[in-house]
C-alpha positions in Angstrom: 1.4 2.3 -34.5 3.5 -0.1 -36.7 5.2 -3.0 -35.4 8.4 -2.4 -33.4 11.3 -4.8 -35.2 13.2 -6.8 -33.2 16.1 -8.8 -33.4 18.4 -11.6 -31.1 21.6 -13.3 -31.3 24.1 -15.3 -29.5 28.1 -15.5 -30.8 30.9 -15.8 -28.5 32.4 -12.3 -30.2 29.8 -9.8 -29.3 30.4 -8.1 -32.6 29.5 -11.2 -34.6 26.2 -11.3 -32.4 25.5 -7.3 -32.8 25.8 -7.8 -36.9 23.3 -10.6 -37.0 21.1 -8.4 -34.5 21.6 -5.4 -36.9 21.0 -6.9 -40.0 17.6 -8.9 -38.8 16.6 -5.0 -37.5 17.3 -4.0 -41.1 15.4 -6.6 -42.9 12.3 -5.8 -40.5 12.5 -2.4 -40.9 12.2 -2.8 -44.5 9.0 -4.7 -44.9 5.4 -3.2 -44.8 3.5 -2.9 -41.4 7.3 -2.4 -39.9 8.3 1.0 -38.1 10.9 2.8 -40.7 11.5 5.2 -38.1 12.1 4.4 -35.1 13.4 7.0 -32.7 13.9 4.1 -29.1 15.7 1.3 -29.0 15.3 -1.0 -25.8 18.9 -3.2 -25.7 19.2 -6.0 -23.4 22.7 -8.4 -23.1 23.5 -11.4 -21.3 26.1 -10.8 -18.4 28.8 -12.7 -20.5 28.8 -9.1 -22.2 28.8 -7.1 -19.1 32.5 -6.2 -19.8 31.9 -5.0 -23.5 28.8 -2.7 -22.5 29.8 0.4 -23.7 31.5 -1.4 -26.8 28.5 -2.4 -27.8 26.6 0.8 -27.5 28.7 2.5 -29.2 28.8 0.1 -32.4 25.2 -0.2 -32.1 24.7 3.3 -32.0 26.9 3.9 -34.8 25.4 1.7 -37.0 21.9 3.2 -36.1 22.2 6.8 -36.3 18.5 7.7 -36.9 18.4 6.1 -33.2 18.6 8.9 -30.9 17.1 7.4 -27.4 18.5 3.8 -25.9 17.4 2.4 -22.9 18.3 -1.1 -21.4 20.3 -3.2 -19.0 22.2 -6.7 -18.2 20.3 -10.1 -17.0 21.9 -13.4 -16.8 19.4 -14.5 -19.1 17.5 -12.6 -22.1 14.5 -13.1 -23.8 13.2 -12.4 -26.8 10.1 -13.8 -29.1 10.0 -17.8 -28.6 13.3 -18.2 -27.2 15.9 -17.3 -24.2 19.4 -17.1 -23.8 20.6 -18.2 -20.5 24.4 -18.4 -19.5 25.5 -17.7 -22.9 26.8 -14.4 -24.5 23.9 -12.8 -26.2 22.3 -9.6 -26.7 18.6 -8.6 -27.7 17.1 -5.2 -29.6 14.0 -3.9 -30.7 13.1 -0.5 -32.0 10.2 1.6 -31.2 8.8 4.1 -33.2 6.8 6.4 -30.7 6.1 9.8 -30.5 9.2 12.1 -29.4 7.0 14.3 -27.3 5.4 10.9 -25.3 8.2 9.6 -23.9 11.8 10.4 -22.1 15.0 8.2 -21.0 16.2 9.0 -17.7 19.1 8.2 -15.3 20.2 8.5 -12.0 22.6 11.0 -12.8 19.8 12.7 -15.2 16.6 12.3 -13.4 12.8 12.7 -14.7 12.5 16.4 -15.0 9.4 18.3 -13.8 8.7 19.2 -18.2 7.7 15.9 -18.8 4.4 14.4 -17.7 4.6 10.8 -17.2 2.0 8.5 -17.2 3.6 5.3 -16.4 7.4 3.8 -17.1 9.6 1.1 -17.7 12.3 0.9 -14.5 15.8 -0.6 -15.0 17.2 -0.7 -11.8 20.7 -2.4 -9.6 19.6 -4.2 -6.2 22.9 -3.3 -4.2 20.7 0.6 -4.6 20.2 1.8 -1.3 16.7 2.2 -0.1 15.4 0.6 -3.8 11.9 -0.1 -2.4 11.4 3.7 -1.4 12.9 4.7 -4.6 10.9 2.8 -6.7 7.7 3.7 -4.6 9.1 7.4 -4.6 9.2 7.0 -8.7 5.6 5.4 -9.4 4.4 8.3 -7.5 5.6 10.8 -9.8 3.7 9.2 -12.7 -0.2 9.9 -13.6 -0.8 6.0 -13.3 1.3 5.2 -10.8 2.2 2.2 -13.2 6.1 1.0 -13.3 7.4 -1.9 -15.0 10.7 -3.4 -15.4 13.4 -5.3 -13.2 16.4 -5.3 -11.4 19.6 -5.9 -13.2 21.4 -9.6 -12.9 25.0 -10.1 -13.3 27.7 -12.4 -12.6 29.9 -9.4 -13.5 29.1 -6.0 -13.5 25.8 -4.6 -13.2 24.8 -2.2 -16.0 22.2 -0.1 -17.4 22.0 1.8 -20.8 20.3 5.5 -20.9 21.1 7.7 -23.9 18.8 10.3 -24.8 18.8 13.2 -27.8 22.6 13.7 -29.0 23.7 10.4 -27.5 24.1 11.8 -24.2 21.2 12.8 -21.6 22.3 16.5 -20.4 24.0 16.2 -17.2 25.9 13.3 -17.9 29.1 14.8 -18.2 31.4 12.7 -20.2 29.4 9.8 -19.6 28.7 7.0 -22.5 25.4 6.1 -21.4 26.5 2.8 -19.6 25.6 3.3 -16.0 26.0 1.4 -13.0 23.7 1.8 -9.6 20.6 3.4 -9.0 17.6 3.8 -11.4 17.2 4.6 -15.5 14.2 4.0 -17.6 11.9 5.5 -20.3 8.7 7.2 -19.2 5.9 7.5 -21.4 2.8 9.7 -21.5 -0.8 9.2 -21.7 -0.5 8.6 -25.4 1.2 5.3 -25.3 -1.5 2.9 -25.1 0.4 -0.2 -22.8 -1.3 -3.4 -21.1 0.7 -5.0 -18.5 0.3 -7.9 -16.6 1.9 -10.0 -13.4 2.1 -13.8 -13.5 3.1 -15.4 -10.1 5.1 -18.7 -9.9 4.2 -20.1 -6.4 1.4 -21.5 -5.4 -0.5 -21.2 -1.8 -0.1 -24.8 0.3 -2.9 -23.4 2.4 -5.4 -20.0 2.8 -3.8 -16.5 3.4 -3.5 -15.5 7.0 -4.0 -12.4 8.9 -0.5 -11.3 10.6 -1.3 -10.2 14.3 2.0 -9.6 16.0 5.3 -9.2 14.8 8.6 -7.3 15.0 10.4 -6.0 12.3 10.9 -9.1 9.7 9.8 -11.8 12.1 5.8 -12.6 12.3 5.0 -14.2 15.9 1.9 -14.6 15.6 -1.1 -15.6 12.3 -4.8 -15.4 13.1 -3.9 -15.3 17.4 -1.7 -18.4 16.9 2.1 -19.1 17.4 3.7 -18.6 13.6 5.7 -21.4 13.6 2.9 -24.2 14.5 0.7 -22.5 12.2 3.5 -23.3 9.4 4.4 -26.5 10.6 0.9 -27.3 10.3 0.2 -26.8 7.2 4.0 -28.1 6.4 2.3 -31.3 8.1 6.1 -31.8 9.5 7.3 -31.9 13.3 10.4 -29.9 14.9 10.6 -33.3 17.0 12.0 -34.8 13.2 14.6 -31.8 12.5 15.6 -33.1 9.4 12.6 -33.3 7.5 11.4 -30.2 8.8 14.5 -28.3 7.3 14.0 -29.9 4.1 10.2 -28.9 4.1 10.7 -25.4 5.5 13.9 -24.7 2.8 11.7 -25.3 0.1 8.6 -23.0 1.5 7.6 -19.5 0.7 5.8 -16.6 1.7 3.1 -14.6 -0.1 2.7 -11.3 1.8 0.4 -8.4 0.8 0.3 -5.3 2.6 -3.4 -3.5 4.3 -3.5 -1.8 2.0 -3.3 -3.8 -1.0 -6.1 -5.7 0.3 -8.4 -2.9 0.9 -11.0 -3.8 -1.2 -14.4 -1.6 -2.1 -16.3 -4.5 -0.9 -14.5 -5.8 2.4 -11.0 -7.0 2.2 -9.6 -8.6 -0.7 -7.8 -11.7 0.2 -4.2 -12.5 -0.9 -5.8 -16.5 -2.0 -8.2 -16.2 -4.7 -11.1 -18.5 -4.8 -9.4 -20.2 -7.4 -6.4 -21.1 -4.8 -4.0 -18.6 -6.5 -2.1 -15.6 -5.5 -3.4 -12.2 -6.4 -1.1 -9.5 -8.5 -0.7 -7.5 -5.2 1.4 -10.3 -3.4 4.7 -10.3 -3.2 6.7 -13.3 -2.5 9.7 -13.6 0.4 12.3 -16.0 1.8 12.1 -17.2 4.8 15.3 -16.8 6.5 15.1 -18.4 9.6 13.0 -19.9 12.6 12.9 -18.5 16.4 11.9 -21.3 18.2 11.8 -19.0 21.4 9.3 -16.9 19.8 7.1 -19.6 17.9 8.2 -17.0 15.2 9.2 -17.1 11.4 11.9 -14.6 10.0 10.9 -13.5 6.8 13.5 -11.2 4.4 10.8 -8.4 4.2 9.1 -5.6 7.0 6.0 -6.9 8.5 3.5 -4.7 10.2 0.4 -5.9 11.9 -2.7 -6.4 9.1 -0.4 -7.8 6.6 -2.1 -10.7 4.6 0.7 -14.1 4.5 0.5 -17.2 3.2 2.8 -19.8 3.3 3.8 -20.8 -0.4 5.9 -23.0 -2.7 7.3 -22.5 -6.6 5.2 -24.7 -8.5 5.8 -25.6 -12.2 2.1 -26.4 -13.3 0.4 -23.1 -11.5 3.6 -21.0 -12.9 2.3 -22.3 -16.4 -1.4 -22.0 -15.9 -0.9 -18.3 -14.3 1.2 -17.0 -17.4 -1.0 -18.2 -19.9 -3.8 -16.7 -18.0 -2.3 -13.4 -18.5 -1.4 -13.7 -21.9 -5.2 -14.5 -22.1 -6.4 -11.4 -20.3 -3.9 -9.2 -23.1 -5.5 -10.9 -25.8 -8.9 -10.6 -24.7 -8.3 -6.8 -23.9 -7.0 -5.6 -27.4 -9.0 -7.9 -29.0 -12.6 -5.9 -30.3 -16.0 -8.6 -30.1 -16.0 -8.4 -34.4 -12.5 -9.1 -35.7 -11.5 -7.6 -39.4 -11.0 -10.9 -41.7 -7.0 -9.8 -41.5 -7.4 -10.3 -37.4 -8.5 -13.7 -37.7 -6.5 -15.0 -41.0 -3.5 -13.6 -38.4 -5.0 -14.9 -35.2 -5.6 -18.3 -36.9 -2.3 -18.7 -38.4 -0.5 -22.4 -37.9 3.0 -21.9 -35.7 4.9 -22.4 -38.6 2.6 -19.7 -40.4 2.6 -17.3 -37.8 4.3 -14.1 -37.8 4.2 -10.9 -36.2 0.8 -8.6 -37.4 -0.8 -5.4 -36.6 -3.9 -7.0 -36.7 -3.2 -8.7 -33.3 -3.1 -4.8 -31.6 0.4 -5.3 -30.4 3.2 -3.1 -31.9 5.8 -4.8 -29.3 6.1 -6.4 -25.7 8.4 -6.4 -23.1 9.0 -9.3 -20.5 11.1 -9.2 -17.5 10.6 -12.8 -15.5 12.7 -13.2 -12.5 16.5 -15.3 -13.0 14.9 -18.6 -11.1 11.7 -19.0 -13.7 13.3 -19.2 -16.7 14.6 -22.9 -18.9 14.4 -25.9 -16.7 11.7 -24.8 -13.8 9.2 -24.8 -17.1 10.2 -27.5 -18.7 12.9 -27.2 -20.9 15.3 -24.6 -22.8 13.1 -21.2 -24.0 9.5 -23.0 -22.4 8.8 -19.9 -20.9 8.6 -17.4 -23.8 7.2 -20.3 -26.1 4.6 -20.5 -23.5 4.2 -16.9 -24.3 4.2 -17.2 -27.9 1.5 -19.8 -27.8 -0.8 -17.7 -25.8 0.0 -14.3 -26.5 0.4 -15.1 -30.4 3.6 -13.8 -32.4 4.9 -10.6 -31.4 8.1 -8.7 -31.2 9.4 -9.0 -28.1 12.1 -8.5 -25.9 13.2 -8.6 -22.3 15.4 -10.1 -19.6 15.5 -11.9 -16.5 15.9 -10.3 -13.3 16.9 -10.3 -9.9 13.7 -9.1 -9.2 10.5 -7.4 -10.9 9.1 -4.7 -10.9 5.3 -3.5 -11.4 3.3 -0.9 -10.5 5.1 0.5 -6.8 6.5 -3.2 -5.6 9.7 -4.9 -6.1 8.3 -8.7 -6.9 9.8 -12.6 -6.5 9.4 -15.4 -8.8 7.3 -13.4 -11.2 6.4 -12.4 -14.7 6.0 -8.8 -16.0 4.5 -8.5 -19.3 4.1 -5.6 -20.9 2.7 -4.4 -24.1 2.8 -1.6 -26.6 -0.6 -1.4 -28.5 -1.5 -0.7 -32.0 -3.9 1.5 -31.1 
């Protein structure tokens, strides 16, 4: 597989942005170890386009008529390799050349059909959806892998989603452009897609998980036998008798939750801490939403049922940072065979300011959706995230955007990172 080019732009005309976009695309697509053929292109734009959507597709699809499948949606930030646009009109392309028999775009108003066998797919999907967590669940079940990845849409404006297929229209749609608005839409891909994907969390445990023992409905009563609320005033170290500080504490804490049977391990139960003081990838993060003093309980916005593994967590720069490059790590290590060709490590070992995308690296493209509240300052700085990316992962194409919430495999996440890749192999 040949690497996927890729292009990004910001202008306050979104035509002047779509022709730097297109002509960065062309360039690419000219040069050898670039795809020349791509049939998919993945299109992401800021939400200061939201309004232009179908404007955009259009041009873009006119000026790219060997394209015949788009798939793609709106974040109030975008991301592409070493950089992100947040709060500023931009948009974000790259083109994949993949088999036309291993993949399909799909929509809510033209859903997976039964002809296709998935084996895992990318999810673009709107929050306001109605039962979205049984949807989503109801989705990864009808692939082979039970593997989804992607996010929820974020917008100021309105909330969009991009699914063309074949002719520039999926069958079904009617008179539809291919800019949609609620439910799901995607691209599924079969077994012969070689991806790796990864979750980085952003919060880090103040304490070890506990085991939820009595609840009802979103508010946990009691952790371990104990009252919830002493347990997290505990380990808050703060006092309801000083209201004040305990607001301030309890507004900027957390919880980790992971489900029975996410933690069913082969060997005993697998706990949502790590030895290492981390969360695990099968622990979702939650607001809490309110205290019942009555009770000794904590409301949290999620479904509790007895078993459930919780921690009580906060966002933390430095364990955000350590986590992500951890994954990036864990790709590397994973494409990477024990004895490298000479062109792997010339590439590998390649300065920054020599470094450019390679198939020796084993990645033909990524995607990266990181949820709205990770992304510029809470790493560092402007684009810190995706350069932390770049560092680790090494130079690749990539694209993405950041959500209102991620998905991966069956759950809907908080205040994490999907990253996704398309080997070379």
């Amino acid at each position: 597989m040949k690497l996927f080019p890729y292009g990004h732009a910001t202008h306050p005309k979104w035509p002047m942005a779509a022709g730097l976009v297109l002509a960065q695309l062309r360039a690419q697509m000219a040069l050898h170890g670039y795809a020349s053929n791509p049939t998919l292109a993945l299109l992401y734009i800021t939400d200061h386009y939201a309004s232009q959507a179908q404007e955009i597709l259009d041009h873009l699809s006119a000026e790219l008529p060997e394209i015949t499948d788009w798939s793609g949606t709106v974040g109030v930030g975008i991301a592409s390799n070493n950089v992100e646009y947040f709060d500023e009109p931009a948009l974000a392309v790259m083109l994949c050349e993949l088999p036309t028999d291993q993949y399909r775009v799909f929509s809510g108003v033209a859903p997976l059909g039964l002809g296709f066998d998935a084996h895992t797919a990318l999810i673009h999907a709107d929050g306001e959806t109605p039962d979205l967590a049984e949807l989503i669940n109801e989705m990864s079940l009808r692939t082979d892998s039970g593997y989804l990845f992607g996010g929820l849409s974020a917008s100021r404006g309105p909330s969009v989603q991009f699914a063309v297929a074949g002719n520039g229209n999926i069958s079904g749609h009617g008179a539809a452009g291919g800019v949609f608005s609620g439910g799901l839409s995607g691209v599924a891909f079969g077994e012969g897609i070689g991806l790796v994907s990864r979750v980085t969390q952003g919060c880090l445990p103040l304490a070890r998980a506990h085991q939820v023992t009595a609840s009802e409905r979103n508010v946990v009563t009691e952790l371990d036998g104990e009252p919830a609320l002493d347990v997290m005033l505990r380990e808050l170290k703060v006092t309801l008798a000083q209201p004040e500080q305990a607001l301030k504490a309890v507004r900027a804490t957390l919880v980790g939750l992971m489900s029975p049977a996410d933690s069913a391990g082969i060997a005993g139960d697998a706990s949502a801490v790590s030895r290492t003081g981390n969360f695990g990838s099968d622990v979702i993060v939650r607001h809490i939403i309110g205290l019942d003093p009555a009770r000794r309980g904590v409301a949290v916005s999620a479904e509790l049922e007895t078993g459930m593994q919780l921690a009580f967590c906060q966002r933390n720069v430095q364990a955000a940072k350590a986590d992500l490059m951890r994954v990036c790590a864990e790709i590397r290590e994973e494409l990477e065979p024990q004895e490298l060709p000479i062109e792997a490590v010339m590439a590998l070992a390649a300065s920054e300011a020599e470094a450019a995308p390679h198939p020796a690296r084993g990645i033909a493209g990524a995607i990266y959706v990181s949820c709205s509240g990770r992304g510029g300052p809470h790493f560092g700085g402007p684009s810190a995230e995706l350069q932390i990316v770049r560092r680790a992962l090494g130079d690749v194409p990539l694209v993405g955007f950041f959500a209102g919430g991620e998905i991966a495999r069956n759950h809907l996440y908080g205040y994490t990172g999907v990253l996704t890749v398309f080997t070379t192999q």
